[in-house]
KOLMAR-770562 format. One record per residue: z, y, x of N, C-alpha, C in turn; residue number from 0; residue in one letter. Coordinates in pm, 1 decimal. Layout:
     n.zz     n.yy     n.xx    ca.zz    ca.yy    ca.xx     c.zz     c.yy     c.xx  nr rest
        Z        Y        X        Z        Y        X        Z        Y        X NUM    a
...
This chain:
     n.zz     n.yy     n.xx    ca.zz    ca.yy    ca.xx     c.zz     c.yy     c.xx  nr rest
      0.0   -118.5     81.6      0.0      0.0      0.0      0.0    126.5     87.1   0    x
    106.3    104.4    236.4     56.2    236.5    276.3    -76.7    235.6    352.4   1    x
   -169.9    116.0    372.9   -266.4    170.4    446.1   -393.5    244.0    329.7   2    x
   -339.1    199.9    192.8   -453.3    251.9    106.2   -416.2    386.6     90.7   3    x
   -274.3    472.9     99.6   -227.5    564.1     58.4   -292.3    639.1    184.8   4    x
   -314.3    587.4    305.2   -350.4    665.0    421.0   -513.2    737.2    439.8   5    x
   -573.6    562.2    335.2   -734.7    640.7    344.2   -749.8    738.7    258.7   6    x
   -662.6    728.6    138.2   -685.5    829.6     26.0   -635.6    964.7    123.5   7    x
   -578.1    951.8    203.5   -506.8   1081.0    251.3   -662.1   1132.2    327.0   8    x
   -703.1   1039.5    421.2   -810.7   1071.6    515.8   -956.0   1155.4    397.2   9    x
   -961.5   1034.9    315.2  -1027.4   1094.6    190.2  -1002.1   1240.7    154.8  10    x
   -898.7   1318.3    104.4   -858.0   1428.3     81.5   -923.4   1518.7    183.4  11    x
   -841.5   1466.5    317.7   -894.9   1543.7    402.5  -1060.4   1575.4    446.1  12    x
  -1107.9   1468.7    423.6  -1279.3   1472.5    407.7  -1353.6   1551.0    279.8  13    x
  -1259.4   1581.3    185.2  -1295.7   1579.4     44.3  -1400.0   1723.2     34.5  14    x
  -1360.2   1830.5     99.6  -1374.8   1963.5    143.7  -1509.2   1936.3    190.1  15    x
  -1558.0   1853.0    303.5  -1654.1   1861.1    374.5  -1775.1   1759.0    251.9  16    x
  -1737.7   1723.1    154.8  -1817.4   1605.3     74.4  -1845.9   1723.8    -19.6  17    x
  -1736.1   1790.4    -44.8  -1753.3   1906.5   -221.9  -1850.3   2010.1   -189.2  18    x
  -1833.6   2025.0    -14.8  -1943.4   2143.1     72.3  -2090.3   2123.8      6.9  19    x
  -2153.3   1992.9     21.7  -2279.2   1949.4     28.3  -2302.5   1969.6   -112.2  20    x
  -2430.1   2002.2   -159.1  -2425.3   1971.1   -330.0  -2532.1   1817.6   -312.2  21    x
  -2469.9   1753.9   -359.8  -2535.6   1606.1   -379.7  -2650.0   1586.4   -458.4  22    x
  -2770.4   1533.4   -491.0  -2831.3   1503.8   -562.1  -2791.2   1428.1   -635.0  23    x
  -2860.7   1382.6   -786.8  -2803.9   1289.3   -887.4  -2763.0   1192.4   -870.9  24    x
  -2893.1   1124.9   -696.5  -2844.5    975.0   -696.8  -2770.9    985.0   -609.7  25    x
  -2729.7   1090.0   -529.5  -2603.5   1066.9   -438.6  -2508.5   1040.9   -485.0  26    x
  -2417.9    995.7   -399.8  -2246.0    921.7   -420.7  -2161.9   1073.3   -299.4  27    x
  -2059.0   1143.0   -372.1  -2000.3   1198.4   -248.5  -1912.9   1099.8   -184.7  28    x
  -1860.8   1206.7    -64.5  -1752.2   1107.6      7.6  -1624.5   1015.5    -54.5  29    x
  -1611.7   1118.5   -178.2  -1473.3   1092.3   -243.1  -1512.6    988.0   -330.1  30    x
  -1633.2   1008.7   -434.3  -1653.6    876.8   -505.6  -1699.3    787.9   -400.4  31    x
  -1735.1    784.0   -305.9  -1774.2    604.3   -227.6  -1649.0    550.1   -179.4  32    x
  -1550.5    644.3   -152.9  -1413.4    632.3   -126.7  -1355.0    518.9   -203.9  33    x
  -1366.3    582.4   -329.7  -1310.5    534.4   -430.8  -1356.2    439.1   -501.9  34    x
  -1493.1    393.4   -494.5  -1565.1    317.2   -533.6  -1522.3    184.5   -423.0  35    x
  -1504.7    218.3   -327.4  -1519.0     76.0   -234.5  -1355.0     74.8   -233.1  36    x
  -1264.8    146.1   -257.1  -1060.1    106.0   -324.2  -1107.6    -19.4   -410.1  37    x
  -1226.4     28.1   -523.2  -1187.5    -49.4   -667.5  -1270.6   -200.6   -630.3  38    x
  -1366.8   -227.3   -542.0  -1395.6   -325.7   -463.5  -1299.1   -408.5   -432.6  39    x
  -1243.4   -323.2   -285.1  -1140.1   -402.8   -240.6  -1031.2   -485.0   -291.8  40    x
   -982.1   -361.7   -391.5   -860.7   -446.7   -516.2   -925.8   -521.6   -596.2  41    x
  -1035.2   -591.5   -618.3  -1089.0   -663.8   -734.7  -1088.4   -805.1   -651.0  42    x
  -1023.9   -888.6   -656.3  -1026.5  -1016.9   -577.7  -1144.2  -1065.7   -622.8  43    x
  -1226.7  -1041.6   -702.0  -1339.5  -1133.2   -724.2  -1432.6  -1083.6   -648.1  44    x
  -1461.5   -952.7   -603.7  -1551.4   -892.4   -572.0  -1545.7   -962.5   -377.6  45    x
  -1650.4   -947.9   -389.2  -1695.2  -1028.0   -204.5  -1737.9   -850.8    -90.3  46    x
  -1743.2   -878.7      8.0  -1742.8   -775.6    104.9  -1891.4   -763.9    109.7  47    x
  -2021.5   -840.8     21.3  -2139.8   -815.1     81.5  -2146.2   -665.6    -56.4  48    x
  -2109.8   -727.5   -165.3  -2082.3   -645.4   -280.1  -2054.1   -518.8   -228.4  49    x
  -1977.0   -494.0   -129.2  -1924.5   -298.9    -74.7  -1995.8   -293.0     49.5  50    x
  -2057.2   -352.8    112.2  -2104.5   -323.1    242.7  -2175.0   -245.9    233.0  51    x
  -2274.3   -212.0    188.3  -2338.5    -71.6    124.9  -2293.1     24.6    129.4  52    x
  -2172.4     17.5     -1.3  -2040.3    173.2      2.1  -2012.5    184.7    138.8  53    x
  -1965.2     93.0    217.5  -1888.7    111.4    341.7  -1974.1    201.6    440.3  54    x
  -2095.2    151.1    444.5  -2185.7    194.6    530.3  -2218.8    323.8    517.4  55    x
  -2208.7    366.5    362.3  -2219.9    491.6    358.2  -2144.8    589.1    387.4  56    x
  -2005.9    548.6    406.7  -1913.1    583.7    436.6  -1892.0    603.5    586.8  57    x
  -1897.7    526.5    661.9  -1965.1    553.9    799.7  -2078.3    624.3    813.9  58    x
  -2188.9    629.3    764.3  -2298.0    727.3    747.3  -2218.7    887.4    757.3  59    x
  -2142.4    900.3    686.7  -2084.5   1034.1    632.2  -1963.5   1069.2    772.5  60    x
  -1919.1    995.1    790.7  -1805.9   1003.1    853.9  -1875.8   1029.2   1018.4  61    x
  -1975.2    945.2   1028.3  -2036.1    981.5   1185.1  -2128.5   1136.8   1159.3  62    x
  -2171.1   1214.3   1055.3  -2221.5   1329.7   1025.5  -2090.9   1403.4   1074.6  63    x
  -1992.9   1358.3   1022.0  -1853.3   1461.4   1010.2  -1865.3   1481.4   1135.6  64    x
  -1796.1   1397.2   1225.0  -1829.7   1391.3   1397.5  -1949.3   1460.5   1491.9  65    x
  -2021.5   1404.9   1468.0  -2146.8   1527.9   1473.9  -2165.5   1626.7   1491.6  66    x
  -2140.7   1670.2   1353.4  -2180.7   1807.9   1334.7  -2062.2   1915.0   1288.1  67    x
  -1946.0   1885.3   1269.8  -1835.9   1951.3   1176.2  -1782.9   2048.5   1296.1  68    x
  -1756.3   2168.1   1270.6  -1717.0   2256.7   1384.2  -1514.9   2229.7   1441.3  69    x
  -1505.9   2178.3   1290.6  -1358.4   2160.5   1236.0  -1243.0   2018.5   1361.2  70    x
  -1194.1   2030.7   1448.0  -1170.1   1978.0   1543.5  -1061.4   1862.5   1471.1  71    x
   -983.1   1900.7   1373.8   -902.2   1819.5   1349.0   -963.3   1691.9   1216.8  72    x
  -1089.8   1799.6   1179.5  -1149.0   1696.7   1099.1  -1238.7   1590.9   1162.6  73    x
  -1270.4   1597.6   1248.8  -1352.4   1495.5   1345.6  -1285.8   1392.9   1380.9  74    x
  -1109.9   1456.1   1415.5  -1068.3   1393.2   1460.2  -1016.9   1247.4   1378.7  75    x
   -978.1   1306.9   1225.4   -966.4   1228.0   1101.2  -1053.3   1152.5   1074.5  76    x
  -1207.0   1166.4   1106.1  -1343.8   1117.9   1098.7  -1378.6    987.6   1181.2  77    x
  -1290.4   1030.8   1284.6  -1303.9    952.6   1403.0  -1236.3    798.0   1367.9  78    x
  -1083.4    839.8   1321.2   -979.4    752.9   1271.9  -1055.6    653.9   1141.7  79    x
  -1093.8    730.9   1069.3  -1114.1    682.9    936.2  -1140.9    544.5    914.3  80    x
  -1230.2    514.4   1028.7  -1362.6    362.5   1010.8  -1257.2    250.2   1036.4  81    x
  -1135.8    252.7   1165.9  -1062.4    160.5   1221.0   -931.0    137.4   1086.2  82    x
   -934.3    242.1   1026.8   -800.4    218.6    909.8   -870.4    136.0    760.4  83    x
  -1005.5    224.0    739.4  -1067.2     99.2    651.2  -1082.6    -40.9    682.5  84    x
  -1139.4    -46.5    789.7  -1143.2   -170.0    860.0  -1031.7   -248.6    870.7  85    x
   -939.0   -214.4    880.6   -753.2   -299.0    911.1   -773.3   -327.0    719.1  86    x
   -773.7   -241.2    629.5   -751.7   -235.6    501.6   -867.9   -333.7    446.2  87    x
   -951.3   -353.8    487.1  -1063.2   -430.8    433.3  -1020.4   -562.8    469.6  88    x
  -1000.8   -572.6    605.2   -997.8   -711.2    668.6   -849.3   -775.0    653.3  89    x
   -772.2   -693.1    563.5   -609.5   -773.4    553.8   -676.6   -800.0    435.9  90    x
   -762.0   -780.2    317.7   -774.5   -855.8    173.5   -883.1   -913.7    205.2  91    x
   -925.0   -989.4    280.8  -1039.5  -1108.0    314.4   -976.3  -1210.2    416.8  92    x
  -1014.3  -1349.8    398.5  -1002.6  -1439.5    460.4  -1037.7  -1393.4    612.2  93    x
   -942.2  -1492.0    669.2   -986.4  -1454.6    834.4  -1160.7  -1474.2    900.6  94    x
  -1193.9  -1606.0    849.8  -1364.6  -1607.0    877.8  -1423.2  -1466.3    869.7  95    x
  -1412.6  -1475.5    683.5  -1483.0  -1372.4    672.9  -1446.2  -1193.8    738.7  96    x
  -1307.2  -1152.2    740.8  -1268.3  -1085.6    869.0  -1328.9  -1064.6   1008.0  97    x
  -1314.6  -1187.2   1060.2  -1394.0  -1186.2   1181.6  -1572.7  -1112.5   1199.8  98    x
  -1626.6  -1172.9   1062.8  -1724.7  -1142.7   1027.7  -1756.9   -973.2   1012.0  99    x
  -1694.4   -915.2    946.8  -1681.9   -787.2    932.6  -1704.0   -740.8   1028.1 100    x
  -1584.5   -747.2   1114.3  -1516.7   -675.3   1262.1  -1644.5   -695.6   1328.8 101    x
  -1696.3   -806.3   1343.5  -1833.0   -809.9   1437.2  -1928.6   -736.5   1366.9 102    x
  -2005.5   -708.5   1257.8  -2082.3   -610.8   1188.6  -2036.2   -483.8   1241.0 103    x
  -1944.8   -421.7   1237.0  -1852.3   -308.8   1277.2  -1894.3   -292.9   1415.5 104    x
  -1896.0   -384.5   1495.0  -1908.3   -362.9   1621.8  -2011.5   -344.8   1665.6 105    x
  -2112.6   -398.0   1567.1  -2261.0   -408.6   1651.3  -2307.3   -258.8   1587.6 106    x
  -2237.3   -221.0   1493.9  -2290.9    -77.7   1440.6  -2244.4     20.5   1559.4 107    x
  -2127.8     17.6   1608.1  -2059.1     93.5   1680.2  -2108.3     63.5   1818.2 108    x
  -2156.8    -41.1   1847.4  -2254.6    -43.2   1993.4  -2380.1     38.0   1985.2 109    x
  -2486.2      1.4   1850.4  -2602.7    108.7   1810.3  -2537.2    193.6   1827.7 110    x
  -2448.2    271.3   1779.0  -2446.4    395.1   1739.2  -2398.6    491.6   1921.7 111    x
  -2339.5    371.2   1996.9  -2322.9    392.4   2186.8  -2415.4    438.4   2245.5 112    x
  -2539.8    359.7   2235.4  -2624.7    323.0   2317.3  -2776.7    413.3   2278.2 113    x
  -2710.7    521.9   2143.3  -2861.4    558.0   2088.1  -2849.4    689.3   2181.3 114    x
């Protein structure tokens, strides 16, 4: 419970930089993919290929924040964000599938090294 209370916090803090952008219809902001991939996670039926999408977009957004955000402490929150979902994702999934994740995660985070 507190690691979900922590992303919602990180969320908040992102919330500013998501409300900035005006979204198109089919966009998702930061706060609804946020929240969209909470109601994932808590749904035991729901599987991790089901949010991998949300997630990604969520990293999508979060490596923009980093990027480009002038805001030092928000980068820094930006920075945090991916490793606290990740702990929160991978404590409500089986360890296989865990492992599984963490390596997806990694190979994104090597692309994202090496570009």
């Amino acid at each position: 419970m507190k690691r979900l209370i922590y992303i919602f916090s990180i969320a908040l803090v992102l919330s500013f930089y998501a409300c900035g952008n005006k979204p198109d219809n089919n966009v998702r902001t930061l706060d609804d993919s946020f929240v969209l991939m909470k109601e994932y996670i808590e749904d035991p039926a729901s599987s991790f290929e089901e949010y991998q999408p949300i997630f990604e977009e969520i990293l999508d957004s979060l490596q923009d924040v980093v990027l480009t955000n002038p805001d030092a402490e928000l980068r820094f929150a930006a920075r945090k964000a991916p490793t606290i979902m990740l702990s929160y994702i991978c404590n409500s999934v089986s360890k296989n599938k865990s492992d599984s994740i963490l390596n997806l995660y990694n190979q994104r985070r090597r692309d994202i090294l090496y570009t």
